[in-house]
SEROPA-955047 format. One line per 2 residues: number of its first residue (from 0); their letters; for each residue z, y, x of N, C-alpha, C. Coordinates in nm, 3 decimals. Layout:
NUM) a) Z:Y:X:Z:Y:X:Z:Y:X; ...;
This chain:
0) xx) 9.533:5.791:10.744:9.663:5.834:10.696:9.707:5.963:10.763; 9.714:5.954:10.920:9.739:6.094:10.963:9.671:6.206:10.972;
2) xx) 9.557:6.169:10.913:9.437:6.322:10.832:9.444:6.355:10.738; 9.530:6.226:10.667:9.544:6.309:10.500:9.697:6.392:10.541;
4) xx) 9.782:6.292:10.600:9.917:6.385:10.611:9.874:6.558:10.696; 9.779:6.528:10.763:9.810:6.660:10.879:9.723:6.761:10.747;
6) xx) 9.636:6.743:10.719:9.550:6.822:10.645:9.603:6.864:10.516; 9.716:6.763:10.445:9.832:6.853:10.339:9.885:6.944:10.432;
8) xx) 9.964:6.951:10.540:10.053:7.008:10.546:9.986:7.136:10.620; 9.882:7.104:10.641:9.765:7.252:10.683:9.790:7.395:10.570;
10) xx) 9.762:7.304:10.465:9.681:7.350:10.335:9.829:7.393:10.302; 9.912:7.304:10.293:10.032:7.379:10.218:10.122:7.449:10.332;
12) xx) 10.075:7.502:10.453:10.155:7.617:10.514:10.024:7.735:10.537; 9.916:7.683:10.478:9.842:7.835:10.499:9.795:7.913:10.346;
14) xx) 9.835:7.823:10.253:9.831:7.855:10.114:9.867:7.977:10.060; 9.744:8.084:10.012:9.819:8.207:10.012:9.965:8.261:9.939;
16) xx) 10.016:8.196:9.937:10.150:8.224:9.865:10.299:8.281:9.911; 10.255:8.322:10.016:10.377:8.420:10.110:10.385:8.554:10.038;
18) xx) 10.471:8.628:10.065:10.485:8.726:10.019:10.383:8.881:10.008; 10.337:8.932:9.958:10.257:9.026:9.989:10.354:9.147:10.086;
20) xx) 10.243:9.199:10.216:10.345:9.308:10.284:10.292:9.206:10.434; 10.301:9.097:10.428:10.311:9.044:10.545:10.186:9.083:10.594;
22) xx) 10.206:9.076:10.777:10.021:9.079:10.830:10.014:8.936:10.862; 9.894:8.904:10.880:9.814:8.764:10.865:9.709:8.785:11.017;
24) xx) 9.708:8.747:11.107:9.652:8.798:11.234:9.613:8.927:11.276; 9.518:8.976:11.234:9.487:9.071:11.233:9.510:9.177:11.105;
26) xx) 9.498:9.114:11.034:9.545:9.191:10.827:9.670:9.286:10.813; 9.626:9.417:10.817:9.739:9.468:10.787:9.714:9.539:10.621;
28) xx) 9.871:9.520:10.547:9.857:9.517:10.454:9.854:9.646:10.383; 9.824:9.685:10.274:9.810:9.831:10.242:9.946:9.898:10.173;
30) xx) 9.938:9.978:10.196:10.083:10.055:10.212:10.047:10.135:9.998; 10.155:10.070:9.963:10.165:10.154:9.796:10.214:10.263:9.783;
32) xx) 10.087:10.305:9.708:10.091:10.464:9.653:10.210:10.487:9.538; 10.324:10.395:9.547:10.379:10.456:9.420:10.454:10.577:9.435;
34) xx) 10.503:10.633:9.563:10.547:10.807:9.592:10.458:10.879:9.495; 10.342:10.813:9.488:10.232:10.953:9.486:10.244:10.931:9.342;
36) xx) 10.266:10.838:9.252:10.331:10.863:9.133:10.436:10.931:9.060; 10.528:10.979:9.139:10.644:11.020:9.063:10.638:11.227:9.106;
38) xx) 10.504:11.186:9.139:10.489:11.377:9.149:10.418:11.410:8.989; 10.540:11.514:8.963:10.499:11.573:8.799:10.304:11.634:8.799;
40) xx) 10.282:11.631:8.698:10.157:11.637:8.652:10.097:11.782:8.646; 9.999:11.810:8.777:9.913:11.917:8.775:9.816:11.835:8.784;
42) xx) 9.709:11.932:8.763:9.495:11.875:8.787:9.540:11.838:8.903; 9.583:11.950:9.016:9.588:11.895:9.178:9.627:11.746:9.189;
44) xx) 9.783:11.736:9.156:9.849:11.664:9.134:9.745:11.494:9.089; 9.705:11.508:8.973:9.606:11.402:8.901:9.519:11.348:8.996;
46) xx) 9.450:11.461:9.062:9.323:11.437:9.145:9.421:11.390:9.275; 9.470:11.405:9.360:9.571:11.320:9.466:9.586:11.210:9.454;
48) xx) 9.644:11.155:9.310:9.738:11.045:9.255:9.595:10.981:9.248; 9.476:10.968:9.227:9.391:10.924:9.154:9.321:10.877:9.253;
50) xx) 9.295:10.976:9.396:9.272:10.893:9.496:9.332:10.830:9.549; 9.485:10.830:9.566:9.572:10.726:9.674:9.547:10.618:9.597;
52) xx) 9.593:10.606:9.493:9.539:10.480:9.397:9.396:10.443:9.440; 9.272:10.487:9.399:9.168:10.449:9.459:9.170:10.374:9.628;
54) xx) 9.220:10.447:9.689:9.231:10.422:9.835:9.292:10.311:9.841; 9.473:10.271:9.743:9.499:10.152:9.778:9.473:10.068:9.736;
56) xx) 9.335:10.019:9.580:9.292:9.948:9.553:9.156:9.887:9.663; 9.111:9.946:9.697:9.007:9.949:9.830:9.076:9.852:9.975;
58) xx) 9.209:9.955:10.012:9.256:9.882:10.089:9.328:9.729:10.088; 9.355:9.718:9.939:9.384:9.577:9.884:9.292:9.530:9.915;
60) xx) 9.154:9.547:9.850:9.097:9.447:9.830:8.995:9.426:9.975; 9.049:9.524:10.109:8.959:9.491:10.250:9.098:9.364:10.308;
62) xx) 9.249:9.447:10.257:9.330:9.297:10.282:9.336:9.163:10.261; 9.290:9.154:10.133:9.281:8.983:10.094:9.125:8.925:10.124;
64) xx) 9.016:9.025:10.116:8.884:8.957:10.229:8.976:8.917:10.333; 9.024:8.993:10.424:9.071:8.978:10.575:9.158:8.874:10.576;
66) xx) 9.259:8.842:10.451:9.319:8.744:10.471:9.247:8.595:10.415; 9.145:8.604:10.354:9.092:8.475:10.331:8.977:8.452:10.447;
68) xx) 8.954:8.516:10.541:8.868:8.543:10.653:8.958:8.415:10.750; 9.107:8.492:10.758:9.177:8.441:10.873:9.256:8.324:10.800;
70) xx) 9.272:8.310:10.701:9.280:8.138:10.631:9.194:8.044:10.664; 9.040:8.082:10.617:8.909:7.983:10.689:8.897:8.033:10.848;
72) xx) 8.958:8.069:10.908:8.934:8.033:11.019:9.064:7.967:11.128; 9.180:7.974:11.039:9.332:7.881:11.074:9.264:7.733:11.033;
74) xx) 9.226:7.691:10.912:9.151:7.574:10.839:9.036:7.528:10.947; 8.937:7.582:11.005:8.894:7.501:11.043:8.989:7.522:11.227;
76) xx) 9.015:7.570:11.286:9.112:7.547:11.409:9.175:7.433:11.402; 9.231:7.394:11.252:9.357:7.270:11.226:9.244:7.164:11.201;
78) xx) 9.129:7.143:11.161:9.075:7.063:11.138:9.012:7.018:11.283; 9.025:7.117:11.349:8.930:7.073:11.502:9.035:7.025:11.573;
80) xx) 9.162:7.093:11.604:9.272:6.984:11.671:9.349:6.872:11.583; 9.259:6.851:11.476:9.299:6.765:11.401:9.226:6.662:11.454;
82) xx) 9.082:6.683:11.436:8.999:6.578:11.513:9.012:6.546:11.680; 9.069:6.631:11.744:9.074:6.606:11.853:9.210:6.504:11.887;
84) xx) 9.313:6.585:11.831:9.409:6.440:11.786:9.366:6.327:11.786; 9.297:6.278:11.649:9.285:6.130:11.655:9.194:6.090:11.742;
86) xx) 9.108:6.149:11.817:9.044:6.105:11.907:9.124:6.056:12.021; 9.192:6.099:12.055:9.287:6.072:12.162:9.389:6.003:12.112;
88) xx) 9.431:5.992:11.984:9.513:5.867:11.930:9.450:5.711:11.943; 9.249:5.754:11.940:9.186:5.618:11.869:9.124:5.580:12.058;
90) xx) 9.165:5.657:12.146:9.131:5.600:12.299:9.229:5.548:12.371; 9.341:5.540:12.320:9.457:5.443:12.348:9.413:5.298:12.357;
C-alpha cells in the first residue's frame, strides 16, 4: 500500500506538466526568439530571424532531453528511498 501511495505521488509531482521557463536541476530553459520577430523584413533581417529560430528550436529540444534525463533520474532516487523506507518499516 505505501509503494503504491509513495510511487503516485512521485509520478504526480515530477510529471512534466509545470510550466515551461522553469529550470529542472541542471536544465536551463531556452530563452524565445520572438524580439527577433517583430524586426521588419530585410534578406539580413530573414537570415537572423531564421537562425534565432533555428537556435531556439535546438535549444528546446537539448531542454526537454535534459529535462527527461533529470525526471529518470528524480524516479529512480524516489524509488531507492522508497525501498529503503520499507525496509526499515519491515525491520521493526
Amino acid at each position: 500500500m505505501f509503494r503504491w501511495f509513495a510511487l503516485t505521488a512521485i509520478i504526480a509531482v515530477t510529471a512534466p506538466n509545470a510550466g515551461l521557463g522553469q529550470i529542472y536541476g541542471d536544465c536551463l530553459p531556452p530563452q524565445s526568439p520572438t524580439w527577433a520577430l517583430e524586426r521588419p523584413h530585410t534578406d539580413e533581417n530573414d537570415r537572423f530571424v531564421q537562425d534565432e529560430v533555428a537556435a531556439y528550436f535546438s535549444a528546446a529540444s537539448n531542454y526537454l532531453a535534459c529535462i527527461d534525463d533529470e525526471r529518470a533520474r528524480v524516479m529512480a532516487e524516489a524509488q531507492y528511498v522508497t525501498d529503503v523506507f520499507n525496509e526499515y518499516l519491515e525491520s521493526r
